[in-house]
PyMOL Python script that loads the backbone (N, CA, C, O; Angstrom):
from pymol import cmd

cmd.read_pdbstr("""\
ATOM      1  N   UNK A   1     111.542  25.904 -66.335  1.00  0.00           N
ATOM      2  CA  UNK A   1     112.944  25.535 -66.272  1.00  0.00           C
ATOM      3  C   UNK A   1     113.790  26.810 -66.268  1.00  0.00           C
ATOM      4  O   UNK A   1     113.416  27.762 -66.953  1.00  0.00           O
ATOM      5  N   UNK A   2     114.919  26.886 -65.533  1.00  0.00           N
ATOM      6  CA  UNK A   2     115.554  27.639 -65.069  1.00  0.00           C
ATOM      7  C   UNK A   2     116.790  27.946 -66.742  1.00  0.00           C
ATOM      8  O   UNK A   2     117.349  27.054 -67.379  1.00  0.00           O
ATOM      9  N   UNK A   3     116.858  29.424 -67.003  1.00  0.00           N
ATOM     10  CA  UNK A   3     117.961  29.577 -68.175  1.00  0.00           C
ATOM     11  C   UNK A   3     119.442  29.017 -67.352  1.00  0.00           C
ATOM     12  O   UNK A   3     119.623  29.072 -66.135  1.00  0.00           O
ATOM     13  N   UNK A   4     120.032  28.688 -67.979  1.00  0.00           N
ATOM     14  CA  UNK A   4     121.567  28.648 -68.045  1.00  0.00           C
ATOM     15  C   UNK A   4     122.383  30.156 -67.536  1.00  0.00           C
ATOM     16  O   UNK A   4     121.902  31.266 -67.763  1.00  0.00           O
ATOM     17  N   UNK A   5     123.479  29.965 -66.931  1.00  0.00           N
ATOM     18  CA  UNK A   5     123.795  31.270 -65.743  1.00  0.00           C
ATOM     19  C   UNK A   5     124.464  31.133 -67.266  1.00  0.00           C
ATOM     20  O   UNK A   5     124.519  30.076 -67.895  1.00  0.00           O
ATOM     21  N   UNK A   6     124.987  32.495 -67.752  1.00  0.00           N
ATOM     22  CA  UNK A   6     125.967  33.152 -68.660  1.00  0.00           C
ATOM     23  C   UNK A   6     126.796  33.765 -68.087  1.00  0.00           C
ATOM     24  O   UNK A   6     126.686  34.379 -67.026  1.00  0.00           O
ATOM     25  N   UNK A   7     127.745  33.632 -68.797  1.00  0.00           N
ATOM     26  CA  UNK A   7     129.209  35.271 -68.611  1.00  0.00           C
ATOM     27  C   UNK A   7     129.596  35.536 -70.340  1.00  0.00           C
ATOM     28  O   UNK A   7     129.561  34.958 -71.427  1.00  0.00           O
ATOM     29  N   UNK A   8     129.967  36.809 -69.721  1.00  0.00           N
ATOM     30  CA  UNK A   8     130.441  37.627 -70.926  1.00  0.00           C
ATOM     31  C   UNK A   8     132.028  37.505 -70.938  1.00  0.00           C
ATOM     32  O   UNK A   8     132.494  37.980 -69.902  1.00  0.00           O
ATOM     33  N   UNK A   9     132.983  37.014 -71.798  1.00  0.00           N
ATOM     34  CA  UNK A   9     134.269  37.022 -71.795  1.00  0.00           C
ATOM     35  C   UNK A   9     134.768  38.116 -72.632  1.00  0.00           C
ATOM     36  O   UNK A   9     134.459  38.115 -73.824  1.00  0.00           O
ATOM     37  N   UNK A  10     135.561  39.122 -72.116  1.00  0.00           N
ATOM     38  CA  UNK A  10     136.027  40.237 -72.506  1.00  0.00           C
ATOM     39  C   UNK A  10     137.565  40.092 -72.995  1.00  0.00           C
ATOM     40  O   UNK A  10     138.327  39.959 -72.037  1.00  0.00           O
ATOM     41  N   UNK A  11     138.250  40.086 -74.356  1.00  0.00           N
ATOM     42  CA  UNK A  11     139.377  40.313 -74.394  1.00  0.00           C
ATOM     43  C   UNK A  11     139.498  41.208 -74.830  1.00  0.00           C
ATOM     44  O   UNK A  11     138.601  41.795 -75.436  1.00  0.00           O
ATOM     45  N   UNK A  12     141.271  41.848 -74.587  1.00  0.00           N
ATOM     46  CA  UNK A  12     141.830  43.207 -74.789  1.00  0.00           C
ATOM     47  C   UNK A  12     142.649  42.649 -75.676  1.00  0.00           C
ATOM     48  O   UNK A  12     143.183  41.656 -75.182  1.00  0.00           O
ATOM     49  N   UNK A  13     143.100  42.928 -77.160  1.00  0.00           N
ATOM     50  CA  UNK A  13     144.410  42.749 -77.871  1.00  0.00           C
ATOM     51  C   UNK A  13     145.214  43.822 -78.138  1.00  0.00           C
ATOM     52  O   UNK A  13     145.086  44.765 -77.358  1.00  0.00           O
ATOM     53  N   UNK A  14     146.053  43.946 -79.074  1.00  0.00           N
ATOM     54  CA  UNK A  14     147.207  45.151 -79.521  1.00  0.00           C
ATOM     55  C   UNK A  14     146.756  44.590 -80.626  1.00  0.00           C
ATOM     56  O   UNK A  14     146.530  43.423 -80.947  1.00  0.00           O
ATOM     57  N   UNK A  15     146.657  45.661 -81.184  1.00  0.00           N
ATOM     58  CA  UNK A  15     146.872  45.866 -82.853  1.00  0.00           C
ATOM     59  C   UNK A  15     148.176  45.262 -83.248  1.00  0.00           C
ATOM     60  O   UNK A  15     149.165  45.138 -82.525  1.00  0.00           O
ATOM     61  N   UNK A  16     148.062  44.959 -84.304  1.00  0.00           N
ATOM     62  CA  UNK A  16     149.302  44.333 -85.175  1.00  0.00           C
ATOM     63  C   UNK A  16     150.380  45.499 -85.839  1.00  0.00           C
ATOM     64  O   UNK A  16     151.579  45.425 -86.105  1.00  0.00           O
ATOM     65  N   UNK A  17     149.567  46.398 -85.952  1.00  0.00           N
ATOM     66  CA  UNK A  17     150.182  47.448 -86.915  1.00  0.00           C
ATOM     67  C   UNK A  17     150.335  48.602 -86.162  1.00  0.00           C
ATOM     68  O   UNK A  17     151.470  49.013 -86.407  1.00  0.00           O
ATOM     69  N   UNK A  18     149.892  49.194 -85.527  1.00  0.00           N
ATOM     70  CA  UNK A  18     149.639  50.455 -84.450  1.00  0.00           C
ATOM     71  C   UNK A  18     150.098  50.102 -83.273  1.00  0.00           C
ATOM     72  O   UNK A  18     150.951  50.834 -82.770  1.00  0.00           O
ATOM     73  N   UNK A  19     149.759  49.188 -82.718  1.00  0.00           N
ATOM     74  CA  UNK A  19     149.854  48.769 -81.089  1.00  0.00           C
ATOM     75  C   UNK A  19     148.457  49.212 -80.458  1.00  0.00           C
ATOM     76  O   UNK A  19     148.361  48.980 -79.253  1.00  0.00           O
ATOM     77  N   UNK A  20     147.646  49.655 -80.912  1.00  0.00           N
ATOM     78  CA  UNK A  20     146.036  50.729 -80.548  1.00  0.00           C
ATOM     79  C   UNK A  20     145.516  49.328 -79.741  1.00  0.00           C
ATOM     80  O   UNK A  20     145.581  48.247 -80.327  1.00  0.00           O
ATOM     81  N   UNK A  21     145.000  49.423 -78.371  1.00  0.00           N
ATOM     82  CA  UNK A  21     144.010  48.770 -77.798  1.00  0.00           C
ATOM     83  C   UNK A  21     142.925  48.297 -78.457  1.00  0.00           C
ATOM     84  O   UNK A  21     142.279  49.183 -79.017  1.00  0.00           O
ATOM     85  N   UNK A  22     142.378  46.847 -78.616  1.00  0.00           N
ATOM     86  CA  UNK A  22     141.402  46.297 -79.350  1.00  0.00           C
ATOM     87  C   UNK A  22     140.874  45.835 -78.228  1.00  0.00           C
ATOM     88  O   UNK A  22     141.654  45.240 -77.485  1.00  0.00           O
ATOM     89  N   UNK A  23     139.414  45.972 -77.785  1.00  0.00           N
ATOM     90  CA  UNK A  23     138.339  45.133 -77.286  1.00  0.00           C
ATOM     91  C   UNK A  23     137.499  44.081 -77.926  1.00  0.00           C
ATOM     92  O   UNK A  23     136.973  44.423 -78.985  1.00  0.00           O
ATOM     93  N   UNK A  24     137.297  43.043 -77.564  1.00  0.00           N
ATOM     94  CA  UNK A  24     136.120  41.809 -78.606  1.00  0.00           C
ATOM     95  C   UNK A  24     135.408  40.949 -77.069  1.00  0.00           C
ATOM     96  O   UNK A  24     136.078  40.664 -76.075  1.00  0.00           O
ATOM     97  N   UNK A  25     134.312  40.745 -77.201  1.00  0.00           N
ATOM     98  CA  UNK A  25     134.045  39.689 -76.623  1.00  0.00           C
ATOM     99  C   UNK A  25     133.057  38.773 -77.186  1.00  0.00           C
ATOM    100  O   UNK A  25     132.788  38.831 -78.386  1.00  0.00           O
ATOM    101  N   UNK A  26     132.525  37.974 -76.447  1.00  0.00           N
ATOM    102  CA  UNK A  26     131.671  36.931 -76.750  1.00  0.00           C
ATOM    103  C   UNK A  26     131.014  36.244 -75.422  1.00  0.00           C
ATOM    104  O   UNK A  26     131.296  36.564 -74.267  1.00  0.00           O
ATOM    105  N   UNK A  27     130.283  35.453 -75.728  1.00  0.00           N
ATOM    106  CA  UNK A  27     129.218  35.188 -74.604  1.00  0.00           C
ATOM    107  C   UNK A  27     129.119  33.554 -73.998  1.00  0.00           C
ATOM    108  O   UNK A  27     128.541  32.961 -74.909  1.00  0.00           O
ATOM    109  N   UNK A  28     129.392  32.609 -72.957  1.00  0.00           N
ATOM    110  CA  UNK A  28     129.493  31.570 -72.595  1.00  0.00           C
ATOM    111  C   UNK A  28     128.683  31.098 -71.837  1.00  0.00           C
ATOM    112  O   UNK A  28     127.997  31.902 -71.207  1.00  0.00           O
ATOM    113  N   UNK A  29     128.510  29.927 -71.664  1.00  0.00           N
ATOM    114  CA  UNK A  29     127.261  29.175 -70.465  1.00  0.00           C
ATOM    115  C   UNK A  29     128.565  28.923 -69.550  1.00  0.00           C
ATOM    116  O   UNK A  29     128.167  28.569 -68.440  1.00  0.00           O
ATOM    117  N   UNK A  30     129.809  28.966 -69.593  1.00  0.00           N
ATOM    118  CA  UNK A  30     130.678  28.805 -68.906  1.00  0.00           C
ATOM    119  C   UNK A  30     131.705  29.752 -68.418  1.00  0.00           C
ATOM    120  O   UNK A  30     132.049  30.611 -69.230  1.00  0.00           O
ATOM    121  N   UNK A  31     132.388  29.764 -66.981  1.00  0.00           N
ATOM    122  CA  UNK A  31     133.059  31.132 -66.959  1.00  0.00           C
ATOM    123  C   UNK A  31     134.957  30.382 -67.374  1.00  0.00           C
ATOM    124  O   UNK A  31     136.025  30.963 -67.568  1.00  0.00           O
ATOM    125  N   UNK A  32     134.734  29.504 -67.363  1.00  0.00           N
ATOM    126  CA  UNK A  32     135.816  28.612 -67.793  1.00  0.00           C
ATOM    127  C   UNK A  32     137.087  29.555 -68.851  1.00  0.00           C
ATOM    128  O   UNK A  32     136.820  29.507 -70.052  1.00  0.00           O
ATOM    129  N   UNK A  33     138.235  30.273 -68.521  1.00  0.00           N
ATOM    130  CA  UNK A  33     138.704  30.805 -69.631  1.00  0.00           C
ATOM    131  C   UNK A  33     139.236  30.236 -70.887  1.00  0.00           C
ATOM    132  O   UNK A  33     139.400  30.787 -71.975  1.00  0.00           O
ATOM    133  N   UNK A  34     139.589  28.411 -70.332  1.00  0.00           N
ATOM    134  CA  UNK A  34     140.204  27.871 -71.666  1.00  0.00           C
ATOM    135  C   UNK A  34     139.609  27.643 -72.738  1.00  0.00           C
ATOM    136  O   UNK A  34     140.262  27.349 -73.740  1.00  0.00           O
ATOM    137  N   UNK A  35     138.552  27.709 -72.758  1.00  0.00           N
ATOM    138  CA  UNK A  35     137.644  27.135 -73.944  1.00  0.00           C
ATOM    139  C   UNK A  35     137.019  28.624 -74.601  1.00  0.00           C
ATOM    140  O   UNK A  35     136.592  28.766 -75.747  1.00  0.00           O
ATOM    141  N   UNK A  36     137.111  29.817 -73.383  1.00  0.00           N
ATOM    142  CA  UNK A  36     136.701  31.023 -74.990  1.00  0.00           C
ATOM    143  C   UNK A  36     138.342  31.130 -74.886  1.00  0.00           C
ATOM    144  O   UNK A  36     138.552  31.757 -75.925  1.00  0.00           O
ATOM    145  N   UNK A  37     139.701  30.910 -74.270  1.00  0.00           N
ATOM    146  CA  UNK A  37     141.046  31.494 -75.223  1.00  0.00           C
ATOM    147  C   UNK A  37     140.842  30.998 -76.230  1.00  0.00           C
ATOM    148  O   UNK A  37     141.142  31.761 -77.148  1.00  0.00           O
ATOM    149  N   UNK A  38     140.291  29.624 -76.709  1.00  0.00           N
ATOM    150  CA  UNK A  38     140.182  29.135 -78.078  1.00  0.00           C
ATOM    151  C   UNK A  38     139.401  29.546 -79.480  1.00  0.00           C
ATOM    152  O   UNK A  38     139.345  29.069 -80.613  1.00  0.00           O
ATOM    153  N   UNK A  39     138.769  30.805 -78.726  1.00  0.00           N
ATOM    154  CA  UNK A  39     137.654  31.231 -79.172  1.00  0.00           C
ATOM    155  C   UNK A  39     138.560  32.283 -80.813  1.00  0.00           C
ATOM    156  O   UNK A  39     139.747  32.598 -80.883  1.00  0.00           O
ATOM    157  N   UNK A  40     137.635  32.514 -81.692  1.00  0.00           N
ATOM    158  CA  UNK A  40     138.516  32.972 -83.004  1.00  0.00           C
ATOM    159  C   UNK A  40     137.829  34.735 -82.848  1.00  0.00           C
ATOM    160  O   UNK A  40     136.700  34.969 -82.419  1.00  0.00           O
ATOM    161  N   UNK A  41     138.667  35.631 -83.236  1.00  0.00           N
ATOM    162  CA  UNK A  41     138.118  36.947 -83.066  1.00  0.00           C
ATOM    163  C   UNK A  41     138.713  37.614 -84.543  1.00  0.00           C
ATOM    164  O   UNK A  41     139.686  37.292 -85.225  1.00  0.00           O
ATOM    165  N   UNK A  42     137.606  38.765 -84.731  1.00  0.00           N
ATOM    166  CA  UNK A  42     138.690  39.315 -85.700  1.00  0.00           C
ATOM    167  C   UNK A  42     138.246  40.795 -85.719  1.00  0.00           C
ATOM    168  O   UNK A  42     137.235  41.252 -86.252  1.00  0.00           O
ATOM    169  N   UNK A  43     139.448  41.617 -84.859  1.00  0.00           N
ATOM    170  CA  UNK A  43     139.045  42.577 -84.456  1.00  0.00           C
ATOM    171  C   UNK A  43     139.247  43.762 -85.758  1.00  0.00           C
ATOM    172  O   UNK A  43     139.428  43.334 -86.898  1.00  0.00           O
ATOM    173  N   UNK A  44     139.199  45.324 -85.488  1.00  0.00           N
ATOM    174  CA  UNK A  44     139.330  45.968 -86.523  1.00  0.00           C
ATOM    175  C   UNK A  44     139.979  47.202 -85.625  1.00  0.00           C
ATOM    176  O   UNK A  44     139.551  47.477 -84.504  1.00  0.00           O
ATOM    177  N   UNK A  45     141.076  47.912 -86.274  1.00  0.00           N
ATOM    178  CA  UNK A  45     141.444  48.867 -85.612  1.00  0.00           C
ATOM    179  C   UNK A  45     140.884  50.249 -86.943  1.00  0.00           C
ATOM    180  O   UNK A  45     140.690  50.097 -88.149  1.00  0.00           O
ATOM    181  N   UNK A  46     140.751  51.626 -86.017  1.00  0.00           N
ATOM    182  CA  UNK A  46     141.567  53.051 -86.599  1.00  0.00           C
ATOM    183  C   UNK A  46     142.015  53.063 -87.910  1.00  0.00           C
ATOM    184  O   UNK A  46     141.564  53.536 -88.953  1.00  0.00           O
ATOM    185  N   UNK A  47     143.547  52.089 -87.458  1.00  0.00           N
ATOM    186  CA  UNK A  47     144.623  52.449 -88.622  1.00  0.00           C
ATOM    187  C   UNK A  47     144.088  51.021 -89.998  1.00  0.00           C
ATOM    188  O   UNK A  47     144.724  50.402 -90.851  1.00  0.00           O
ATOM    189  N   UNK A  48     142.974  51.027 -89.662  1.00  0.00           N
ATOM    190  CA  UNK A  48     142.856  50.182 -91.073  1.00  0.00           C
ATOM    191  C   UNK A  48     142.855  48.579 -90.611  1.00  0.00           C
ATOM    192  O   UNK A  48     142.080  47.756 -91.097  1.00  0.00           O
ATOM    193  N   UNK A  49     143.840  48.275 -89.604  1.00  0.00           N
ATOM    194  CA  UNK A  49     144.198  46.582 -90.065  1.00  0.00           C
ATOM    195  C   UNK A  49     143.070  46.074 -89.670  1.00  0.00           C
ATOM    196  O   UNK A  49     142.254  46.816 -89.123  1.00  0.00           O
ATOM    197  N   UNK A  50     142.864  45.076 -89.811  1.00  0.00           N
ATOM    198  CA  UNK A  50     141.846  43.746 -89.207  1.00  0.00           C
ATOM    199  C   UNK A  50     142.576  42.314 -89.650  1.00  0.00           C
ATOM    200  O   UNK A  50     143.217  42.122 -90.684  1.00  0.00           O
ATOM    201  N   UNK A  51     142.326  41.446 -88.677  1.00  0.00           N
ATOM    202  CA  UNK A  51     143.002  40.202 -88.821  1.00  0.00           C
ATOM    203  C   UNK A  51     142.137  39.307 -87.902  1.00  0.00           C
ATOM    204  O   UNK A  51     141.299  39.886 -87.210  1.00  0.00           O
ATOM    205  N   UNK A  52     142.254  37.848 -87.808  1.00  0.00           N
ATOM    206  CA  UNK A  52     142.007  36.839 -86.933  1.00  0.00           C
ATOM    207  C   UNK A  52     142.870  36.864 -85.928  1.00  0.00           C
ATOM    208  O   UNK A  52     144.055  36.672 -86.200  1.00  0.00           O
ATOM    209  N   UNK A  53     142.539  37.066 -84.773  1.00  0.00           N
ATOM    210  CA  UNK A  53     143.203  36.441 -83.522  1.00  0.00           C
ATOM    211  C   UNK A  53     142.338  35.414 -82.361  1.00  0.00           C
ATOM    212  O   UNK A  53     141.145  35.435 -82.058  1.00  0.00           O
ATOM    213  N   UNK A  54     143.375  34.596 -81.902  1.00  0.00           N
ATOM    214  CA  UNK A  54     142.854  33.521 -81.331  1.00  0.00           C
ATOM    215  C   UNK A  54     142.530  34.407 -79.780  1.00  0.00           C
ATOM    216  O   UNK A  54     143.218  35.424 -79.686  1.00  0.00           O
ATOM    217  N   UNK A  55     141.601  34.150 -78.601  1.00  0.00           N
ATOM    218  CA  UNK A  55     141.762  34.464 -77.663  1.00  0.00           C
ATOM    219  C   UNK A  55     142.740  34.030 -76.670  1.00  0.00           C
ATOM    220  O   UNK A  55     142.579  34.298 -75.479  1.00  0.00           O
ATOM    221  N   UNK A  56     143.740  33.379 -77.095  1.00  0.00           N
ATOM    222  CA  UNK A  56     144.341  33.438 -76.295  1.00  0.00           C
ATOM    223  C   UNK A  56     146.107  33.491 -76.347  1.00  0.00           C
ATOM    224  O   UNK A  56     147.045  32.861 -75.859  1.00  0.00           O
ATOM    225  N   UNK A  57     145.818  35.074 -77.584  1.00  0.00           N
ATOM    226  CA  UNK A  57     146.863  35.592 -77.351  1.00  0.00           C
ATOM    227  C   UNK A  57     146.905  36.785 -76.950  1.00  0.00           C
ATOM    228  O   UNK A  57     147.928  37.467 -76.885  1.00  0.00           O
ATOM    229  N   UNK A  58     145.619  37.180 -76.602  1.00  0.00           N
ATOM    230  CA  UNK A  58     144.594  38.557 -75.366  1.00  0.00           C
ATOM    231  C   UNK A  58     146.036  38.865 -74.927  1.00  0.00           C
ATOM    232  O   UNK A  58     146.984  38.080 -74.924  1.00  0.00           O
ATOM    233  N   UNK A  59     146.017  40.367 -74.497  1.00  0.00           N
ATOM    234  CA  UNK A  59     146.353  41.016 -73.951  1.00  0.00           C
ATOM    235  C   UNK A  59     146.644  40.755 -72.278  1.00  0.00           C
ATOM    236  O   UNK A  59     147.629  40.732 -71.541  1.00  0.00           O
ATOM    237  N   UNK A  60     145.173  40.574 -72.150  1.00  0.00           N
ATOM    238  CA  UNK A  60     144.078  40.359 -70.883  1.00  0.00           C
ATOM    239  C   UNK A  60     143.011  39.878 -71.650  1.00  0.00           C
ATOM    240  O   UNK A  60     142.726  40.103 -72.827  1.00  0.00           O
ATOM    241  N   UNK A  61     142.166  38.802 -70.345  1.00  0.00           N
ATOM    242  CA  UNK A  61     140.996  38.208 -70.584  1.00  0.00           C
ATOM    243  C   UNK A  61     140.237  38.292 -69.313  1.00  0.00           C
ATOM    244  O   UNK A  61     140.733  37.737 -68.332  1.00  0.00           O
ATOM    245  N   UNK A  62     139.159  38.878 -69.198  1.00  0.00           N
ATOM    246  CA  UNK A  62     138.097  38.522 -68.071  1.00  0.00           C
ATOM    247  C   UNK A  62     137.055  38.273 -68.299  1.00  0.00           C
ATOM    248  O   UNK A  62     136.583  38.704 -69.351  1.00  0.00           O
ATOM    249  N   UNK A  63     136.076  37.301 -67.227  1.00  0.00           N
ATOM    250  CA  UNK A  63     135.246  37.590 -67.179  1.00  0.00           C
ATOM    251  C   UNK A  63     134.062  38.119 -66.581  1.00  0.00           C
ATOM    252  O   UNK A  63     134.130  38.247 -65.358  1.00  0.00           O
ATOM    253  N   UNK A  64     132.917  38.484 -67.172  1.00  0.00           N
ATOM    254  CA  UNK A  64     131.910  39.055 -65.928  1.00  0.00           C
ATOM    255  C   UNK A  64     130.172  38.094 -66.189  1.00  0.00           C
ATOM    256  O   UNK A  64     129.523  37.886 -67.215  1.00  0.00           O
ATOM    257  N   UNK A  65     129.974  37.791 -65.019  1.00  0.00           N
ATOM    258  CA  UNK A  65     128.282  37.030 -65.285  1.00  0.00           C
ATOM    259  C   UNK A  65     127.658  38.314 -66.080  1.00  0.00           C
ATOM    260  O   UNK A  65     128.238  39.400 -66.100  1.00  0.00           O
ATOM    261  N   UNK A  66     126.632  38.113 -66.617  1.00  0.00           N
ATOM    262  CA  UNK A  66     125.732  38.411 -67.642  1.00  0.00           C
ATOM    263  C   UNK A  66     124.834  37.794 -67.473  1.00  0.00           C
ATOM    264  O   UNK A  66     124.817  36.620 -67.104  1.00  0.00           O
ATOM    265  N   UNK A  67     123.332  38.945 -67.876  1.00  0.00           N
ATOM    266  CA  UNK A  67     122.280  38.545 -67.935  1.00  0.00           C
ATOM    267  C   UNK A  67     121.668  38.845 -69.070  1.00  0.00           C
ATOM    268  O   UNK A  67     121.769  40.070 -69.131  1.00  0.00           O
ATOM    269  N   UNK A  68     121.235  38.568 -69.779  1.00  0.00           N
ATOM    270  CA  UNK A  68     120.178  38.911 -70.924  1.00  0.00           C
ATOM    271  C   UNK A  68     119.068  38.322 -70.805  1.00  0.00           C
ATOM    272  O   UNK A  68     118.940  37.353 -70.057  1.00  0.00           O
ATOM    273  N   UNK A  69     118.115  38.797 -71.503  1.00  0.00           N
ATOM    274  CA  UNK A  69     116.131  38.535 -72.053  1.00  0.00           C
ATOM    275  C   UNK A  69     116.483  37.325 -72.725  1.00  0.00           C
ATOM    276  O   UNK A  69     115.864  36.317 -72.385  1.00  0.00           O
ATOM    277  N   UNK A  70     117.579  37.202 -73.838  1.00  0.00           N
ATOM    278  CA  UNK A  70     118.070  35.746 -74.744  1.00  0.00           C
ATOM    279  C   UNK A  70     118.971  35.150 -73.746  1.00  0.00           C
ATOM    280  O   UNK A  70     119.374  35.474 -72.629  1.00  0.00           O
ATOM    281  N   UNK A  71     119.192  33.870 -74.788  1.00  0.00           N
ATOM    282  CA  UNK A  71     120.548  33.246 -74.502  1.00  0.00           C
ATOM    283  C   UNK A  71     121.678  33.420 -75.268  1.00  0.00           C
ATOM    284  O   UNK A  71     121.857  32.498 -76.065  1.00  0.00           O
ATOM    285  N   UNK A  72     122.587  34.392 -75.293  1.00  0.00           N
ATOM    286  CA  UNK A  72     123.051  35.038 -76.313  1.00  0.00           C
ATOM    287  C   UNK A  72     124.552  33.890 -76.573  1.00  0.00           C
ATOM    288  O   UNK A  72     125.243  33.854 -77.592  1.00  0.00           O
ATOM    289  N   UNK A  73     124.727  33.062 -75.337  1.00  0.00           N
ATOM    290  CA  UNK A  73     125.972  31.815 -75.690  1.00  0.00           C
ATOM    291  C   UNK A  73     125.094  31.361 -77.134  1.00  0.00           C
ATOM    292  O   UNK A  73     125.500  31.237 -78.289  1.00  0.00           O
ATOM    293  N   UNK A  74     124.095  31.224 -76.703  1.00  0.00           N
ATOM    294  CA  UNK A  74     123.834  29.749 -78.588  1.00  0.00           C
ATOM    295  C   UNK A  74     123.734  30.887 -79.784  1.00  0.00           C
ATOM    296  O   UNK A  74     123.077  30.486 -80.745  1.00  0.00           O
ATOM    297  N   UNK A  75     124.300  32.335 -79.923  1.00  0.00           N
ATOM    298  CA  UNK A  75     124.744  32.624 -81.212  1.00  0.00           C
ATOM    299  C   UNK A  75     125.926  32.439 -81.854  1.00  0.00           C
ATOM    300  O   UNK A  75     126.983  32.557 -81.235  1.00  0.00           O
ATOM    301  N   UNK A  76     125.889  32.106 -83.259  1.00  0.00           N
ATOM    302  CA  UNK A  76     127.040  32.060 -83.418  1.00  0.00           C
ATOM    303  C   UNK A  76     128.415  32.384 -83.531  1.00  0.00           C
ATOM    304  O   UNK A  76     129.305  31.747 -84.095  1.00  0.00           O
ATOM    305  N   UNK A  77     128.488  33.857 -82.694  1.00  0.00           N
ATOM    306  CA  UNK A  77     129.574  34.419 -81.890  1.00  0.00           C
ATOM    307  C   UNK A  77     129.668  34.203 -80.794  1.00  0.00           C
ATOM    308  O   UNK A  77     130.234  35.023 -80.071  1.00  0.00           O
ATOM    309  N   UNK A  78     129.148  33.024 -80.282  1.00  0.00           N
ATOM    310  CA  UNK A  78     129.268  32.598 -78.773  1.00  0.00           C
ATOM    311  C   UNK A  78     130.452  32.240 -78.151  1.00  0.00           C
ATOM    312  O   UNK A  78     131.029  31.749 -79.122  1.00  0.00           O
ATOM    313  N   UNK A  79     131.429  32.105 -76.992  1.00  0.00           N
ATOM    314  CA  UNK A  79     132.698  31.695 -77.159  1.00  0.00           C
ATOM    315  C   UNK A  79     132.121  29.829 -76.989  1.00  0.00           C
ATOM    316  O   UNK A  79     132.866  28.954 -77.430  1.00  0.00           O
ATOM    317  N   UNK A  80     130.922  29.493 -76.397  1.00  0.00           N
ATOM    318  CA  UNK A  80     130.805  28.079 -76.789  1.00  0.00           C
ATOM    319  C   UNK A  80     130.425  27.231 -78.261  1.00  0.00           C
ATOM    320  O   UNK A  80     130.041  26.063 -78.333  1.00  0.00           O
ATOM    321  N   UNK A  81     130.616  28.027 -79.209  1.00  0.00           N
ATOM    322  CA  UNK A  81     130.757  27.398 -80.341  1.00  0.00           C
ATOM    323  C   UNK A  81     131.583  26.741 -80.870  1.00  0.00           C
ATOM    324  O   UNK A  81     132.190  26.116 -80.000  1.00  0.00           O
ATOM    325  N   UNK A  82     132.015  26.494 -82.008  1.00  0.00           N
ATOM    326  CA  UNK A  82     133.037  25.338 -82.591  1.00  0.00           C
ATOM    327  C   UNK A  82     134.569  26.196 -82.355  1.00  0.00           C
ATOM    328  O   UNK A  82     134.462  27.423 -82.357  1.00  0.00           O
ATOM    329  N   UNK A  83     135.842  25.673 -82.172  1.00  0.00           N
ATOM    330  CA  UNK A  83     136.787  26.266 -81.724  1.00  0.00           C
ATOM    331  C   UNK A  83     137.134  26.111 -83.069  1.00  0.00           C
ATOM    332  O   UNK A  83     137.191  25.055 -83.700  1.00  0.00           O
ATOM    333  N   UNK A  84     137.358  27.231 -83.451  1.00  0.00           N
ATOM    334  CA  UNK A  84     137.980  27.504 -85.028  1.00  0.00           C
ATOM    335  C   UNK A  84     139.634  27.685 -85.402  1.00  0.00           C
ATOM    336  O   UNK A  84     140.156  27.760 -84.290  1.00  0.00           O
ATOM    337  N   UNK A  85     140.115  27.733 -85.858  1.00  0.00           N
ATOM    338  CA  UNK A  85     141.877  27.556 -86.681  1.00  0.00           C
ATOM    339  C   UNK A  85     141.985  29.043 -87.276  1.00  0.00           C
ATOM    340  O   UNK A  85     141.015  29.239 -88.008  1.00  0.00           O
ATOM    341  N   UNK A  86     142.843  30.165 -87.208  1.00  0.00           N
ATOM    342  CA  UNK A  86     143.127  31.059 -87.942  1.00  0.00           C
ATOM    343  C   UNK A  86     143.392  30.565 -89.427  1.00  0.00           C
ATOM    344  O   UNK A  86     143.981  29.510 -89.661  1.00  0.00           O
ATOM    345  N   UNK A  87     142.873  31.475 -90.483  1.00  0.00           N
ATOM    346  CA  UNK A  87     143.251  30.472 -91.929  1.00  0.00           C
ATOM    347  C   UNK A  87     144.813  31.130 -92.047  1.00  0.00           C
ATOM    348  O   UNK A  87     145.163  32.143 -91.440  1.00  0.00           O
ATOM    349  N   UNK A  88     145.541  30.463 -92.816  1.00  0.00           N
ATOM    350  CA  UNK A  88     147.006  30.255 -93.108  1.00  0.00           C
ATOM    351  C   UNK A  88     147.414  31.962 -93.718  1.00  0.00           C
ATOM    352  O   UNK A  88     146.577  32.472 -94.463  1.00  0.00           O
ATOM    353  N   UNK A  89     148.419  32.606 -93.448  1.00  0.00           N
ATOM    354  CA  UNK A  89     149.311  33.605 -93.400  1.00  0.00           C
ATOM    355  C   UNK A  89     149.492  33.614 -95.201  1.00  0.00           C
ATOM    356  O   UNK A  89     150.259  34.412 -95.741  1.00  0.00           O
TER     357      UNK A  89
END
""", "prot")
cmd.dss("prot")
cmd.show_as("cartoon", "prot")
cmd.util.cbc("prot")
cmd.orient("prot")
């Protein structure tokens, strides 16, 4: 049986505190962008901050097919996992 085609979804954010370029991605059986914008990230800058951001308040979002030896969508940093809620401010 044939694996599942993957893509890698790449977002770019701004720092909260700096403005410093943040990269995160995650891995999909789908190239679909709405379902990883939903995806939960929590990037880390330089100047210290780290926070939750949703993907789809990205900067920019792309994606690119991917291949791996695994199936790296069914980890649980996959963007096809459970669509998660930032916790409360």
């Amino acid at each position: 049986m044939a694996d599942a085609q993957e893509f890698a979804h790449v977002f770019l954010f701004r720092c909260q505190a700096c403005g410093r370029p943040l990269a995160s991605a995650c891995a999909s059986t789908q190239s679909n962008l709405e379902m990883a914008d939903a995806h939960l990230f929590n990037p880390h800058c330089f100047c210290g901050w780290t926070g939750d951001m949703l993907g789809m308040i990205s900067v920019k979002h792309w994606v690119e097919p991917w291949e791996s030896p695994t199936t790296v969508a069914k980890e649980s940093d996959s963007c096809d996992g459970k669509v998660e809620q930032p916790l409360p401010s």
